[in-house]
N, C-alpha and C positions, 0 to 999 in steps of 0.2 A: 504494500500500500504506500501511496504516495504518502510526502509530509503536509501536502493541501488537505485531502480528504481526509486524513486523519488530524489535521486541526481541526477540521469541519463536523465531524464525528465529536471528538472531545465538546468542543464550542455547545452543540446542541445539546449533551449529554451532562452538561453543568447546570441548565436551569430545571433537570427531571431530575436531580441528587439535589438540588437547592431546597424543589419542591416537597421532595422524599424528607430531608432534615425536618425543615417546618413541620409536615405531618406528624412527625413522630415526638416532635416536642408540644406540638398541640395534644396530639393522646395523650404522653405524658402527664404533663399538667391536668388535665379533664378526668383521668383515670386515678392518679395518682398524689398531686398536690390539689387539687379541690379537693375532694373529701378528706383525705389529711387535716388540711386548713381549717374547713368547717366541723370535723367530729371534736379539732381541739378547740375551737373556737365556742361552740357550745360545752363541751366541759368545763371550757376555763370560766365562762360566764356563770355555770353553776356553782361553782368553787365556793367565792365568797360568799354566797347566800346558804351553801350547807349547814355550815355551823350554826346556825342563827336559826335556821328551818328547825335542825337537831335539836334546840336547845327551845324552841317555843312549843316541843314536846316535855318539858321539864322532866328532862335526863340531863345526870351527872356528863365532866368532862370525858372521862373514859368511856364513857356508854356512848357519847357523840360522836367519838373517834369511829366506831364501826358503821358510820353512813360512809366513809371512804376503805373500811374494810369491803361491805357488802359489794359495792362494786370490784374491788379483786378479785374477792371469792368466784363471783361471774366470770371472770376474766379466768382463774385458775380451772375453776369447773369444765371453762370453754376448750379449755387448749386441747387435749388430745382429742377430744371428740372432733373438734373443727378440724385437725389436723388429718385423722383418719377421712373426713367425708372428703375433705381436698383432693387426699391422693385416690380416693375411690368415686366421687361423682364429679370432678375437676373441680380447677381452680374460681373459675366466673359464679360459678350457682352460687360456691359460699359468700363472695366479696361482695357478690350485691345483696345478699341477704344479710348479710351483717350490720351497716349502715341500717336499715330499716325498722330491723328488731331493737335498736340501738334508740332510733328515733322514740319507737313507742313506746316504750322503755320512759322516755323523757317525757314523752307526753302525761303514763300513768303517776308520774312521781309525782305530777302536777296537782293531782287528783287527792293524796296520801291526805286521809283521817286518824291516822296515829302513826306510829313510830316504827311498829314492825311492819305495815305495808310500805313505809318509805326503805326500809331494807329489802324488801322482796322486791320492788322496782329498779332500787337500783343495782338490785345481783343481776339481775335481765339485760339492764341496761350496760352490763360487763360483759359479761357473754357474746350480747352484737358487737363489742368493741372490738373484744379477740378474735371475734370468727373474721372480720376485715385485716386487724391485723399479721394474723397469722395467714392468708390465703394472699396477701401483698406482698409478703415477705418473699414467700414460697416465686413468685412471679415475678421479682425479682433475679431471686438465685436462677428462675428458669432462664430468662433472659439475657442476664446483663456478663460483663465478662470482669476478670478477678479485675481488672483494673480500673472498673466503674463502679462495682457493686459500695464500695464503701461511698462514696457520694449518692450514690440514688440513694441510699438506706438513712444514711445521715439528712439527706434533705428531707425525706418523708416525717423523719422524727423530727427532725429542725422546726419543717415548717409544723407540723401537727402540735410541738410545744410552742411556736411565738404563736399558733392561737389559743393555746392554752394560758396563755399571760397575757395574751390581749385582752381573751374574753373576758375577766374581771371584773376590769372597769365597765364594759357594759351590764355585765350583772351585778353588778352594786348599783350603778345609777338604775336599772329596771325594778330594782329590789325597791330602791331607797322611794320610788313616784310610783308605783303599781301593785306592789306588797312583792312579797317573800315568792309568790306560785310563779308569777311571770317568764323569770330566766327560764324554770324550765320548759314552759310552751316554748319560746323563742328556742331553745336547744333543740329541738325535734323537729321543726320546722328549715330552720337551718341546714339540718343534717339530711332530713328529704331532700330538700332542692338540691345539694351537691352531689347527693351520688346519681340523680336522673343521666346526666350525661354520659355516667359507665355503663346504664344500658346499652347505648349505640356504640361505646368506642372499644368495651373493653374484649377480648379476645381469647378463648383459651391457649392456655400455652402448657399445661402439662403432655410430658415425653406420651407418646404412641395415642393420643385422643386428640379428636377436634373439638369446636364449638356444634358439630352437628350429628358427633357417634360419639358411642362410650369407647371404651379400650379396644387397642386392638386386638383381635381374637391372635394375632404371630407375635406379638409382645414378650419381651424375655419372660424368664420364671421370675425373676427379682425384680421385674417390676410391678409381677404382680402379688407375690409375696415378701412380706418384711418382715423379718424378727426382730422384735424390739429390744432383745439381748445385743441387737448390734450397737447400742446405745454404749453397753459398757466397754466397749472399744476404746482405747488412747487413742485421740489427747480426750474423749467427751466428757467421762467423770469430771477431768479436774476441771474444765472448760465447765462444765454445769455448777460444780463446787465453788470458785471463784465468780460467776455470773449470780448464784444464788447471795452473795455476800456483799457483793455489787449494786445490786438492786435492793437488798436492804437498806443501804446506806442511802440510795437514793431517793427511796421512796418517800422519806422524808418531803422532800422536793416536789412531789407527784403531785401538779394542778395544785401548790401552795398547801395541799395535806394538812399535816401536823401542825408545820409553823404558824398554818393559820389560826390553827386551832391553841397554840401555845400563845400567836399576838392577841386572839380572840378573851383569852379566862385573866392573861399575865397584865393583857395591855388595856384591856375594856377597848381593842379596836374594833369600827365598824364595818359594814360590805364596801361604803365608799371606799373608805383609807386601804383597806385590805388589797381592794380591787386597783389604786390608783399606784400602787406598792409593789404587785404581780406587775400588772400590764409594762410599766416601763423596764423591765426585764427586756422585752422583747426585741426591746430596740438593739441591744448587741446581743442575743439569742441565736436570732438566725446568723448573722457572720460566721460568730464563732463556731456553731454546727458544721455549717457550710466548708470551711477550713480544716476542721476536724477530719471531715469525711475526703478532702485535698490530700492531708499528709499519709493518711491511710493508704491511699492509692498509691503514695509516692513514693513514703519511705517504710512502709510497716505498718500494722496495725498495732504494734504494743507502742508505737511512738507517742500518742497521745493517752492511751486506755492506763498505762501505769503509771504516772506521773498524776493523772487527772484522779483515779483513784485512792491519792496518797493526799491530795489537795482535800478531796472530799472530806478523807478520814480526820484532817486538820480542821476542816469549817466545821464539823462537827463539835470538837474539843472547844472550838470559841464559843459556841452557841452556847455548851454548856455551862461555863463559866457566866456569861450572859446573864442565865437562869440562874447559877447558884448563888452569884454575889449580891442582888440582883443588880445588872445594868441597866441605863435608860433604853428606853424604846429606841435611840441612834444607835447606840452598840447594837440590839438587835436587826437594825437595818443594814447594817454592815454585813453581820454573819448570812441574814439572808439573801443579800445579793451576792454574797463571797460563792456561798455553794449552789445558787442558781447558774453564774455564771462557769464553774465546773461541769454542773449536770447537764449544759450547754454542750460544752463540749464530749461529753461522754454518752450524747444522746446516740442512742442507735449502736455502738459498740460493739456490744456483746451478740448482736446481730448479724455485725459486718464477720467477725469472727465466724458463727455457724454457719453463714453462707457458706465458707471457705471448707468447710469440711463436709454440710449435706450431703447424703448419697443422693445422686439423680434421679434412683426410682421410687426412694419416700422422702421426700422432701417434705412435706406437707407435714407428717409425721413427724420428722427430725424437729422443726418447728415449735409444733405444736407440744412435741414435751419440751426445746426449751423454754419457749415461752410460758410453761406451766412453772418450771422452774423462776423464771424473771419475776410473774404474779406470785409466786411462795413468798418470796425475797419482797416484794411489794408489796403484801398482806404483813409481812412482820415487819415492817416498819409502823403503822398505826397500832398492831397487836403489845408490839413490846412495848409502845410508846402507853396504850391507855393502860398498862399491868405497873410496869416502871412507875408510873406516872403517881397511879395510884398508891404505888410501895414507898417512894424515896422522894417521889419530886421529878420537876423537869428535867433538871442534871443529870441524873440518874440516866433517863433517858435516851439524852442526848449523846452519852458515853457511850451509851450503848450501838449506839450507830455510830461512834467513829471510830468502834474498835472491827465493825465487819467492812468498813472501808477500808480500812489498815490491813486488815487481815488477808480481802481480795487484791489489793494491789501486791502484799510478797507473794499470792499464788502465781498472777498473772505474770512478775517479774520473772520467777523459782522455777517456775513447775509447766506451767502452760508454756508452748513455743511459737515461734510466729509462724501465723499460718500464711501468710502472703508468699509466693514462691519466688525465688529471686527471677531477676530478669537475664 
């Protein structure tokens, strides 16, 4: 071929790669950071009106803590069942049913005449979180290659946390002109309209099935059988071990949790201030995510995951202090933006890591128990916080979550290896 026609070849074949890119970041976004955006965006808005919801049930501080148990335990319960119907009715059925249940979920909370129907709404309201989360994940690993997956992952959680700290401030000011039920209408609503458009765009992508058949009938044996003994395989123990310790420490962090709950009894703070405290988190939230999930791809994943986990295990130790001397409500804003802007960066982590090892024929699976494991590790953060709390005080507490910070970061340094493969 001449060098004419083959410039003329190239030439035309650059605006149908142009248009190819575009498309695929428009999916992206409409499949992926929409719904993202709006499931944190409505959690974050319900945040600061829990406490206050909990507490106009006249329940004790530690009994309040389990309106952000209950949602875990949802989330915990979800994971392997979600995980299994992934790998066995594909990826698409789950991820748009997830969002939905999620929604009404939000909508029944709204409804709550006492205190155990607000715990049974929002276990429900867990459940559709993890069935999206975990069949996202899964469609990722399916996807993406070792040297994106740490950003698409990081960005998911990035953005799904700067709406979680956005939404605040709207749900304190809906809270503060409308009453207490609002945010959560407004959260269900929200979360319908964003996932509508993974009707149209999203696509199956598990190995040997389309969007229009089940499995293939010539499909290996392994992918259609998984032993879950394969879990105890090296590196996953210690990978689960260190992730379970991980998510402890963070959970604190999780949609303002605890802290809000400790500025809520310590501080006599309100949804407003609560709300206007989270949200500006957001503002260096997403960067820093976004960066996170850069050096992973770049230089490693323990590059940022050990260092970030040894910072956590410190804001934890100030917090406590905080609480036991007591300090004013600025030293507490300190500590809470200290370990916001860690859990910034450490969002999505222990994720990018499981990508890296998934088997390809149960991913779904692999997922979904570790994601059960992340929700253990997030359920004992509010558990030990309302037992602690009630034993010794906040302090108490607090220590306790900076010693499972500490403790995963010498796993992750010691014992786990990096899984990103040299280049």
């Amino acid at each position: 071929m001449s060098e004419e026609p083959r410039a003329e070849a190239n030439n035309e074949a650059a605006p149908a790669q142009a248009a190819g890119r575009s498309q695929g970041y428009l999916q992206l976004f409409l499949s992926l950071h929409l719904p993202a955006v709006a499931i944190g965006l409505g959690t974050g808005m319900a945040t600061p009106v829990l406490p206050l919801f909990a507490k106009s049930f006249d329940v004790s501080v530690g009994v309040a803590a389990l309106v952000f148990v209950a949602t875990m335990a949802g989330g915990f319960a979800a994971s392997l069942p979600a995980g299994y119907a992934i790998d066995r009715f594909g990826r698409r059925k789950v991820l748009l049913a997830g969002p939905v249940i999620a929604a009404g979920a939000a909508f029944l909370v709204a409804t709550s005449d006492s205190f155990t129907q607000l715990l049974i709404y929002r276990f429900i309201g867990g459940w559709g979180q993890q069935m999206w989360t975990v069949s996202r994940l899964t469609v990722i690993a399916d996807t993406g290659s070792d040297r994106s997956r740490a950003r698409q992952i990081t960005s998911m959680f990035g953005i799904q946390r700067a709406g979680m700290l956005s939404g605040p401030l709207a749900g304190g000011l809906l809270a503060a002109a409308f009453g207490l039920r609002v945010p959560f209408v407004v959260q269900g609503v929200v979360t319908l309209l964003a996932v509508i458009p993974s009707f149209f765009v999203v696509r199956e992508t598990a190995p040997g099935r389309s969007a229009a058949a089940g499995p293939r009938a010539d499909a290996a044996p392994e992918q259609q059988e998984y032993s879950w003994r394969s879990l105890l395989r090296p590196p996953i123990p210690a990978l689960f071990s260190a992730q379970y310790l991980a998510t402890t420490a963070r959970g604190a962090t999780l949609g303002g949790g605890v802290l809000f709950l400790f500025a809520a009894y310590a501080y006599d703070s309100g949804p407003a201030e609560l709300g206007i405290l989270s949200s500006a988190m957001a503002v260096v939230g997403i960067p820093i995510t976004l960066a996170a999930g850069y050096l992973m791809d770049r230089f490693g994943r323990m590059v940022t995951i050990v260092p970030g986990q040894a910072l956590m295990g410190a804001g934890m130790v100030f917090l406590a202090v905080v609480a036991i001397a007591p300090l004013s409500f600025t030293a507490f804003v300190i500590g809470f933006v200290w370990v916001h802007v860690v859990n910034s960066m450490l969002s999505g982590s222990m994720q990018v890591l499981g990508s890296d090892i998934a088997p390809a024929h149960a991913r779904g699976r692999f997922f979904g128990a570790g994601r059960m494991v992340s929700q253990a590790g997030f359920m004992s953060a509010p558990l030990s916080f309302a037992v602690l709390t009630g034993i010794s005080g906040f302090g108490a507490a607090f220590f306790f979550l900076a010693g499972a910070g500490g403790v995963s970061a010498l796993l992750l340094a010691f014992v786990v290896k990096e899984t990103l493969a040299k280049r």
